[in-house]
N, C-alpha and C positions, 0 to 999 in steps of 0.2 A: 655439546647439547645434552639436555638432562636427560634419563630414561625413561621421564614420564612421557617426553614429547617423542620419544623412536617409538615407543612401544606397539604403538597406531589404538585403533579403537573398533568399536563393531561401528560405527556411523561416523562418519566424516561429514559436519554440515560450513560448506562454504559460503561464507555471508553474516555479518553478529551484529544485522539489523534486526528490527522485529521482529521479519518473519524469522530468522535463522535462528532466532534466543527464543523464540515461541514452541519451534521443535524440537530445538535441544531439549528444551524443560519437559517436553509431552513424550518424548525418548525416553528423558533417564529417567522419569518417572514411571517408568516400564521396566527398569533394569538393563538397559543394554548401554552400553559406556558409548558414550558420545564427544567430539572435540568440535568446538566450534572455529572455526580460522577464519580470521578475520584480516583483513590489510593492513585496516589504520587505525581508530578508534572504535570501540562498538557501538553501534548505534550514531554513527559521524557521516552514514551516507544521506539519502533520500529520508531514512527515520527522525534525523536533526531537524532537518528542514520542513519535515511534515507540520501541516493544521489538526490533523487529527480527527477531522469529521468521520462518523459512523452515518452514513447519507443512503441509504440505498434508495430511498423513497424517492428524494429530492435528484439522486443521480440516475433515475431510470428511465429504461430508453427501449422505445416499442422492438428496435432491432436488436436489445439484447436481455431477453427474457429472463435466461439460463443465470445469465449474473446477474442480474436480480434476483431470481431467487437464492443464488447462494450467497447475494449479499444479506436478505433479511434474514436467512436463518443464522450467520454470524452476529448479525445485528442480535439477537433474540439469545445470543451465546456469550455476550458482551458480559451483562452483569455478573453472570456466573463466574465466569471468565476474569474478570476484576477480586471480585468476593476473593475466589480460589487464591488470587496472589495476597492480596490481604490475612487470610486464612493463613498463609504461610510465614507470615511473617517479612512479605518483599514488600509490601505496599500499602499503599492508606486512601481514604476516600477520594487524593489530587488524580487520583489516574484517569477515573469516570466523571463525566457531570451529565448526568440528565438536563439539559437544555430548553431542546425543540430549536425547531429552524422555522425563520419566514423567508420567504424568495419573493423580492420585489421587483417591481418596472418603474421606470423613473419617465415611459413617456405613454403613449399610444401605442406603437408599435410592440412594445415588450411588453405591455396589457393584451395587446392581441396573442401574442407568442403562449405567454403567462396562461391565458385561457383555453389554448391547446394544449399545453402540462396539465394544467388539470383534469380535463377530459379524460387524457390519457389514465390520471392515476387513478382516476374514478371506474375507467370500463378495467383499470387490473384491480379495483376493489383495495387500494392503499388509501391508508387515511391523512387526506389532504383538504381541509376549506379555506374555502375562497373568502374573500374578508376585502370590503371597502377599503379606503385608505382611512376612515375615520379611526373606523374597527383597531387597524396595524397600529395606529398611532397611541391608539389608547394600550395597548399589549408593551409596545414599546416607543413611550415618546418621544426617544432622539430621534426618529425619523424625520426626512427632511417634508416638512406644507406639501412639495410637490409629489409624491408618491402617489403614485396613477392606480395600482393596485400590488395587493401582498395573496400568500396562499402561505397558509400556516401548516403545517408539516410538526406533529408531537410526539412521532418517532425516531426522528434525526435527531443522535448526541452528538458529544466531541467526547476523543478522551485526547492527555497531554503525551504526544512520542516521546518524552525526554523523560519525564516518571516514569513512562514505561519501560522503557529500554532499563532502568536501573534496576526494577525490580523483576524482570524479566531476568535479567543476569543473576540476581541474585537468588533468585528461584531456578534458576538454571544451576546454580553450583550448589546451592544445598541439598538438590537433587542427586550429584555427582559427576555433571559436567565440567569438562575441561574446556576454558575460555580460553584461547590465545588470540592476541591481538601484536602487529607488527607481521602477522605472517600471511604474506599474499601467495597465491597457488600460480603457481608459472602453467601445469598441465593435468590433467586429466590422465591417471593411467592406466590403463585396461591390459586385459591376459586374454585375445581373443575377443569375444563377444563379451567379456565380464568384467566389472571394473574391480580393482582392485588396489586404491587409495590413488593418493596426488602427490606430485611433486610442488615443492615451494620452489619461491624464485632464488634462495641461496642453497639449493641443491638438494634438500632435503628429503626423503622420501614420509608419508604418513598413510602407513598401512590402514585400510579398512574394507568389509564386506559391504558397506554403503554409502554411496558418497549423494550428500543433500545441496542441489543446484540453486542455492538464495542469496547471490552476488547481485541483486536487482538488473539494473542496464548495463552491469560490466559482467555478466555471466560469458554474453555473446563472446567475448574478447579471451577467454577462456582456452589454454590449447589442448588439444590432445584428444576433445570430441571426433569421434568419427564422423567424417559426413551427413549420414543415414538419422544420426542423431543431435542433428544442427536444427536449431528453429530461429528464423527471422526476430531478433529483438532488438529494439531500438532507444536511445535516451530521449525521454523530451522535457525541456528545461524547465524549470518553475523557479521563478523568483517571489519570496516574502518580505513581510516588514514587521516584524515584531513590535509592539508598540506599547508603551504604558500611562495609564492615567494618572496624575500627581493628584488628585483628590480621591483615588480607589478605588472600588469597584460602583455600577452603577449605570454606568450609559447605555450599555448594554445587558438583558439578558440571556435570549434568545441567540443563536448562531442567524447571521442575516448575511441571504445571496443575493448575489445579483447578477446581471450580463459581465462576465470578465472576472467575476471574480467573489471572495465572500470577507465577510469579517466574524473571526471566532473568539467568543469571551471566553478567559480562562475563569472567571468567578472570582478574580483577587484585584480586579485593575489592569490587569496585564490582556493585550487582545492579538490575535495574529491574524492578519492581513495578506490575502494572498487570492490568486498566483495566477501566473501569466504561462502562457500554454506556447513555446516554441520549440519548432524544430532547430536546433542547433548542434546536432551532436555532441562532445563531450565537453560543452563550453558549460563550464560554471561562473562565470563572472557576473556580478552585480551591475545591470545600467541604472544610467540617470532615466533614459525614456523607459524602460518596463517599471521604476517606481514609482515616475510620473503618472501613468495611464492607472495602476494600483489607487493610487490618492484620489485621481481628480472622478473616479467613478465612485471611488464608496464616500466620499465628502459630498458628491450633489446628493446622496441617498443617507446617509449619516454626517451632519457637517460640523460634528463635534469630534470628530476624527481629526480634525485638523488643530485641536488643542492636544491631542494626545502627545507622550515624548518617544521618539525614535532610540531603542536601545540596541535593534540589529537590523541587519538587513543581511540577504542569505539567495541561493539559488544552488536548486538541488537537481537531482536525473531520475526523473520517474520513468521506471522498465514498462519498454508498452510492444503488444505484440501487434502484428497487422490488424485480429480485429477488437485490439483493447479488453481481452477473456485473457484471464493469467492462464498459464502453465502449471500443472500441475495431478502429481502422481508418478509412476513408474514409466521409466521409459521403453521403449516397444523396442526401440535399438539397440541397447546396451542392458544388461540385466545387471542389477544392482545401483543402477543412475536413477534419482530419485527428482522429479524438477518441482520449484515452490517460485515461482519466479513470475516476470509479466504482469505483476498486480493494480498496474498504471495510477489512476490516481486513487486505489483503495486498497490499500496495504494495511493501513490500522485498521481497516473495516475487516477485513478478511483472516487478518492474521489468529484468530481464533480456529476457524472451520478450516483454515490451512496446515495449522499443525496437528489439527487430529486428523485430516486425512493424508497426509505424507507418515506421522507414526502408525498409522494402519496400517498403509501398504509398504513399510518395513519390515512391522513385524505381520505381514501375510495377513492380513485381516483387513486389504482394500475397499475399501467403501465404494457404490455405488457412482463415481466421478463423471459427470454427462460427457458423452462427445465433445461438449461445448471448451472443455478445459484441456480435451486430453493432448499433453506435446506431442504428440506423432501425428495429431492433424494439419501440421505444414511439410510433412513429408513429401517428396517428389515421386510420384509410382517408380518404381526398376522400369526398363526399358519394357517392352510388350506389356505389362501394367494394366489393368486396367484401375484408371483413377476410382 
């Protein structure tokens, strides 16, 4: 093994998806040597398979406030956040597209629902209107006659996870991070209450004073956590359909949701189709019935969907915690455990305002982090405890 890879580092970030390439980058850009470890490929878990929607608007929910607010201030961290990789020479305008998102009802019932979302985004003062179906159709034609009602939303982008992860990496090593990939962490190893680097699964040890918890839904599976510093995370499946247009871009502009599911333009012809929500545990296989159910709902709401061509199909593990708030900041059990993890299905959305606040509270200069994120809120009290 070479010397660079014993040497260890001041940070050790396990995971070399988004979020893991996002803090690497916001680390070295600080000065402090960082390794990213990765398993398999970077950016080959949940980021592969990601749509890419920046939604906070469109995904907000009266019972989770807190992530909504730190999804729009991500959101609002986006361009910059792009520009910056741009700026450096990792990326070009494919990463970002200003959009806008409409969310439709294909009958009565999801026109009633449809009219309770907007309520809702109206009394938290987000900018959402309501729009007949004449209205949606003129905004965007493909829509199918029967569209009951739309709510147009023109703060919801998309950016591409597969651009990203590339210029991520590569704004990651020009910074002076070490990328390894092939290298999965068997354990967590601690001196006491203090962590003190990880061991690989072919025996290795990799020294560091930090080690960053961004293995999405296989952090859980992790060994060597103490107890004290265990939090409940779970996979939940999503299958996609990447899809392309042979005549180019055009059917769509707008990102359009619906009950089950959305469809996202990339601006080039290319649209990705997604995603089905199951509990499966570590099942990644592609069915016939979850691509089914993908088709036959966004074809009665877009039915030129069904001339597009099939170039993949895919099913990834989005990390979700009990109550769907990621993980994130310093851990109260172990000092030097840093968690970035749980971001269930807004990992592109977050991955900005997550790696400045995990390089904050590396280099001591922890940010304000609500209750609402912090991992030591699934702790179980000690015995006589008071919860």
């Amino acid at each position: 093994m070479s010397q660079q890879r014993n040497a260890g580092s001041d940070v050790a970030v396990i995971g070399g998806g988004v979020i893991g390439l996002a803090i690497a980058w916001r680390i070295a850009q600080r000065g402090d040597s960082v390794c990213v470890l990765e398993r398999g490929a970077l950016g080959g878990g949940a980021s592969h398979v990601a749509a890419g929607m920046l939604a906070p608007v469109t995904e907000a929910d009266a019972g989770e406030l807190a992530l909504l607010h730190l999804g729009l201030r991500s959101a609002r961290a986006w361009p910059a956040f792009a520009a910056e990789l741009a700026g450096a020479g990792a990326a070009d305008d494919t990463i970002l597209r200003s959009c806008g998102a409409l969310v439709v009802a294909r009958d009565g019932d999801e026109a009633q629902a449809l009219e309770r979302e907007l309520a809702l985004r109206q009394e938290l003062g987000l900018d959402v209107t309501r729009l007949p179906p004449s209205a949606a159709r003129r905004i965007e034609p493909a829509l199918a006659p029967t569209v009951r009602l739309a709510l147009d939303v023109p703060g919801d982008h998309a950016a591409d996870p597969r651009v990203l992860v590339l210029a991520l990496a590569e704004a990651a090593r020009g910074s002076g991070a070490v990328l390894r990939t092939g290298a999965a962490v068997k354990r967590i190893l601690t001196d006491g209450d203090r962590v003190i680097g990880v061991e690989l699964t072919g025996g290795e040890h990799v020294t560091a004073r930090h080690v960053v918890l961004a293995a999405g839904a296989w952090t859980a599976q992790l060994g060597g956590l103490p107890a004290a510093a265990r939090v409940p995370l779970r996979p939940v499946k999503g299958q996609i359909m990447r899809l392309r247009d042979p005549d180019g871009p055009g059917l769509l502009e707008r990102i359009v949701r619906f009950e089950g599911g959305y469809l996202v333009p990339r601006g080039d012809g290319r649209y990705v189709l997604g995603a089905t929500m199951e509990e499966r545990g570590f099942d990644t296989r592609v069915t016939a019935g979850g691509l089914y159910e993908l088709l036959r709902d966004a074809g009665e709401l877009v039915p030129g969907v069904y001339e597009l061509v099939v170039e993949e199909t895919a099913a990834g593990l989005r990390p979700a915690t009990p109550d769907n708030a990621p993980l994130l900041g310093r851990s109260e059990a172990v000092e030097g455990l840093v968690w970035a993890t749980g971001h269930h299905r807004n990992g592109i959305l977050l991955a900005p305002v997550t790696a400045d606040i995990v390089a904050d509270a590396i280099a001591g200069e922890a940010q304000a982090v609500p209750a609402a994120f912090a991992p030591g809120r699934f702790a179980r009290p000690r015995h006589g405890a008071t919860a």
